[in-house]
C-alpha positions as CSV (number, residue, x, y, z in Angstrom):
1,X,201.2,153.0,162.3
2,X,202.8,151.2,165.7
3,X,206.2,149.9,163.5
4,X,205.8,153.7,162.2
5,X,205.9,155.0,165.9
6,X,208.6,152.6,166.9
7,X,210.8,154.8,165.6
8,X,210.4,158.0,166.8
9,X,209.1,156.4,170.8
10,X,211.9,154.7,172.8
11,X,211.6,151.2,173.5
12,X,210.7,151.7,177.1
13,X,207.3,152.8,175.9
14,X,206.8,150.1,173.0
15,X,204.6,147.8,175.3
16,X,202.4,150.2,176.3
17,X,201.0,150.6,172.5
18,X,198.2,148.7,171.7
19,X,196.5,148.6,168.0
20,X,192.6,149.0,167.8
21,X,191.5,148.6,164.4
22,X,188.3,150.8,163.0
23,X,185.0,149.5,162.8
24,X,182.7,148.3,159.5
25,X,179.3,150.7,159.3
26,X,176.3,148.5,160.3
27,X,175.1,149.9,156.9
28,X,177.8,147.7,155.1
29,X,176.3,144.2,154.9
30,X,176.6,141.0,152.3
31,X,174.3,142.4,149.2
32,X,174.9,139.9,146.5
33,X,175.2,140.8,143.0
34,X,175.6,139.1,139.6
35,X,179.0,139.6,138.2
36,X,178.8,141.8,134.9
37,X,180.9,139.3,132.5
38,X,180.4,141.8,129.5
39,X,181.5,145.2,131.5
40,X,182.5,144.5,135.3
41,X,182.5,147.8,137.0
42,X,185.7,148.3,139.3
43,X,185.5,151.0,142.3
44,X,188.3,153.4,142.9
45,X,188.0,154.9,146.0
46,X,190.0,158.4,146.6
47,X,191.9,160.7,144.0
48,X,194.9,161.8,146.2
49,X,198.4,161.2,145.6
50,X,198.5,158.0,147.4
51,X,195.6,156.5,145.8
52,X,197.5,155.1,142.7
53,X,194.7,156.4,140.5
54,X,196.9,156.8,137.1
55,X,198.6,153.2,137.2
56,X,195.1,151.9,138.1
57,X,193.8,153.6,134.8
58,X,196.8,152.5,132.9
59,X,196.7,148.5,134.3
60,X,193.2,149.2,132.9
61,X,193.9,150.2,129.4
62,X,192.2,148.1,126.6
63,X,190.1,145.8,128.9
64,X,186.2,145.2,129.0
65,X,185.5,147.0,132.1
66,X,184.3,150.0,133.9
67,X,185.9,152.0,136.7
68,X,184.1,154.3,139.1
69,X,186.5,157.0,141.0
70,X,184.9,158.4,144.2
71,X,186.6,161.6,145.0
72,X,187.5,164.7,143.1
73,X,189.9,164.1,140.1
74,X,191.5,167.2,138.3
75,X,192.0,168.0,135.2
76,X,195.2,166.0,134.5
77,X,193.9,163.0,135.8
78,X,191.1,162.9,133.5
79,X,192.8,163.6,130.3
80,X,195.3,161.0,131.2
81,X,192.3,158.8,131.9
82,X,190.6,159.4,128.5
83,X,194.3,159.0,127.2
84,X,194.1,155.5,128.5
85,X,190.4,155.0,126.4
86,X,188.8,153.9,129.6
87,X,185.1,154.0,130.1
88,X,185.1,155.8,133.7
89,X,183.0,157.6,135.4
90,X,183.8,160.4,138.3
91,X,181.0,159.7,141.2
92,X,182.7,162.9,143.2
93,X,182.0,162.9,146.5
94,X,179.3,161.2,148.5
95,X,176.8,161.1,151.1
96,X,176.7,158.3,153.3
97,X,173.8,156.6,152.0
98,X,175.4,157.1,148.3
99,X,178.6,155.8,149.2
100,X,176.6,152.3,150.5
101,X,175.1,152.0,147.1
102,X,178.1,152.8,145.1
103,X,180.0,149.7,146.6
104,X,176.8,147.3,146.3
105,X,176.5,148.4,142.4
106,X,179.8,147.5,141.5
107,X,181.4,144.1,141.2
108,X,184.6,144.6,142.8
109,X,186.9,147.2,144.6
110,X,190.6,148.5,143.2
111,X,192.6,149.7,145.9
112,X,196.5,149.1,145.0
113,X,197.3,152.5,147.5
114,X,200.8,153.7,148.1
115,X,200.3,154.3,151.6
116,X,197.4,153.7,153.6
117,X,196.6,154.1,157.4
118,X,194.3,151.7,157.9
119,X,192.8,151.2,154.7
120,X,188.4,150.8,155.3
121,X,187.3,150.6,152.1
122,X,189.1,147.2,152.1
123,X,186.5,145.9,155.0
124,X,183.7,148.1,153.2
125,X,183.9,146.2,150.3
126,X,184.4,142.9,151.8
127,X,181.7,143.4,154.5
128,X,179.2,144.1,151.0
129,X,180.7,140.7,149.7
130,X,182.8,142.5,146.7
131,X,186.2,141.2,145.4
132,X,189.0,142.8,146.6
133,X,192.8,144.2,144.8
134,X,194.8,145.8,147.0
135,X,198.3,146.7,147.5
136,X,201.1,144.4,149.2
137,X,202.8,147.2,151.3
138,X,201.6,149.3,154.5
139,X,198.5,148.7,156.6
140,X,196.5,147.0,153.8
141,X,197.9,143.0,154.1
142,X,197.0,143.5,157.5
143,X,193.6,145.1,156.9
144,X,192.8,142.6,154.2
145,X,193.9,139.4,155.8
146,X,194.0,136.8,153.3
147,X,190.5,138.0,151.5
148,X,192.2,139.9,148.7
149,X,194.9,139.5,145.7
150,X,198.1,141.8,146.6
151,X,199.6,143.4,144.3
152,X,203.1,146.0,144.0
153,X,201.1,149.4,143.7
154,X,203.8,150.5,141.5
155,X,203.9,147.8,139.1
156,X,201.3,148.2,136.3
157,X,201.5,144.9,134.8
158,X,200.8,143.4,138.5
159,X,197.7,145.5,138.9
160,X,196.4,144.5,135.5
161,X,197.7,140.7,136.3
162,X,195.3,140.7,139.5
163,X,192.5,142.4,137.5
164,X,192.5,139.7,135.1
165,X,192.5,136.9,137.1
166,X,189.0,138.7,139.1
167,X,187.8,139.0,136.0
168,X,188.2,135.7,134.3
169,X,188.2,133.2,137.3
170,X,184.5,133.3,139.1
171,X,186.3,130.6,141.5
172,X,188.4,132.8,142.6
173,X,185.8,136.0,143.2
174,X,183.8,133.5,145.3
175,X,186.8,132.3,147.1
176,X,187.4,135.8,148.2
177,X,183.7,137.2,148.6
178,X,183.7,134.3,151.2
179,X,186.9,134.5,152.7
180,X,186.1,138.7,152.8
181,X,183.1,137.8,155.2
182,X,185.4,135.9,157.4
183,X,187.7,138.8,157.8
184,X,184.9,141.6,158.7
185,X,184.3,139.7,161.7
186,X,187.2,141.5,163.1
187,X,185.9,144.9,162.7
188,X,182.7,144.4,163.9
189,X,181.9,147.3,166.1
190,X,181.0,145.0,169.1
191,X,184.3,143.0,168.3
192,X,186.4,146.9,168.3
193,X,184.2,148.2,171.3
194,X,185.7,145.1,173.2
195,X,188.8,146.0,172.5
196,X,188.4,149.4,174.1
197,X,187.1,147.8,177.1
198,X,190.2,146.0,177.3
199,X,192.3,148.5,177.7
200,X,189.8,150.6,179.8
201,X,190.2,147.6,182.5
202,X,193.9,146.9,182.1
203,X,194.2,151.4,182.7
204,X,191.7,150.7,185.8
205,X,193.8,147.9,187.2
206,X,196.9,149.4,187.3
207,X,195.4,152.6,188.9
208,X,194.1,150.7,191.4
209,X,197.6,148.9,191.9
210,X,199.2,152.3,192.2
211,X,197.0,153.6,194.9
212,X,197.3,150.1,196.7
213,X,201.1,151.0,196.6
């Protein structure tokens, strides 16, 4: 969003931006889970344009798996989903409390995006201690850190390539269950509330400077 706003601001402003990231719910914390080896179940959060959901459901094609969509999906996305003989299921939208469950039920989160803001469902899942595919463009590298596999969002075979290697390496999940924990730590609410504070005293300071003036 900054690089984004570096072209429409002029320079003279650039250093006054500063990035705050959001905050992980309190409710989101490490809930460990046996991995399903016969039928892993992947989570799909959002149906909109820029979620990716039909090259998700087409990397997925002919593998042992399960994905669960959160959002609304319409009528062409579900016939090209049964088109793709995938066992899905459309968990629609959520309450809070639902949405918790729904990430410590699965075993890992799908998230190759187009575009992304900010990208939570990437610390979500990580803060519950789930695997993480996400995309290599946008926000999400920088969301992620280096507790997920990138991959292009509009390359099928790269999606499927990353969702193979979750599935058949159980090194690899634990690497980035653990690695996931390590990157939350940044969007702790106390960490992000500090953050603000920063700011707050850096506004206060130069206020004061420009009345000493």
């Amino acid at each position: 969003t900054q690089d984004d706003l570096r072209q429409w601001l002029p320079p003279t402003l650039w250093d006054k931006m500063r990035v705050i990231p959001n905050c992980v719910r309190a409710e989101f914390v490490p809930t460990p889970k046996a991995w399903n080896a016969a039928s892993p179940v992947f989570l799909q959060v959002g149906t909109g344009w820029n979620k990716n959901l039909l090259r998700v459901g087409e990397a997925l094609r002919g593998l042992a798996c399960r994905l669960w969509i959160l959002g609304p999906v319409d009528d062409k996305q579900r016939g090209c989903l049964q088109g793709f003989g995938l066992d899905f299921e459309c968990l629609g939208r959520l309450s809070d409390e639902q949405l918790t469950d729904a990430y410590r039920n699965c075993d890992a989160l799908i998230f190759a995006s187009l575009f992304e803001g900010f990208g939570l469902p990437i610390i979500e899942a990580q803060a519950t201690g789930r695997p993480v595919i996400t995309s290599n463009r946008g926000a999400m590298p920088e969301a992620a850190g280096v507790a997920a596999l990138f991959v292009d969002p509009e390359d099928v075979g790269s999606i499927r390539a990353a969702v193979l290697r979750v599935m058949g390496d159980a090194g690899l999940r634990e690497s980035l269950i653990e690695r996931g924990f390590e990157n939350v730590r940044r969007f702790q609410a106390a960490t992000v509330a500090d953050s603000y504070k920063s700011i707050y005293r850096e506004l206060a300071g130069r206020c004061r400077e420009a009345n000493l003036s």
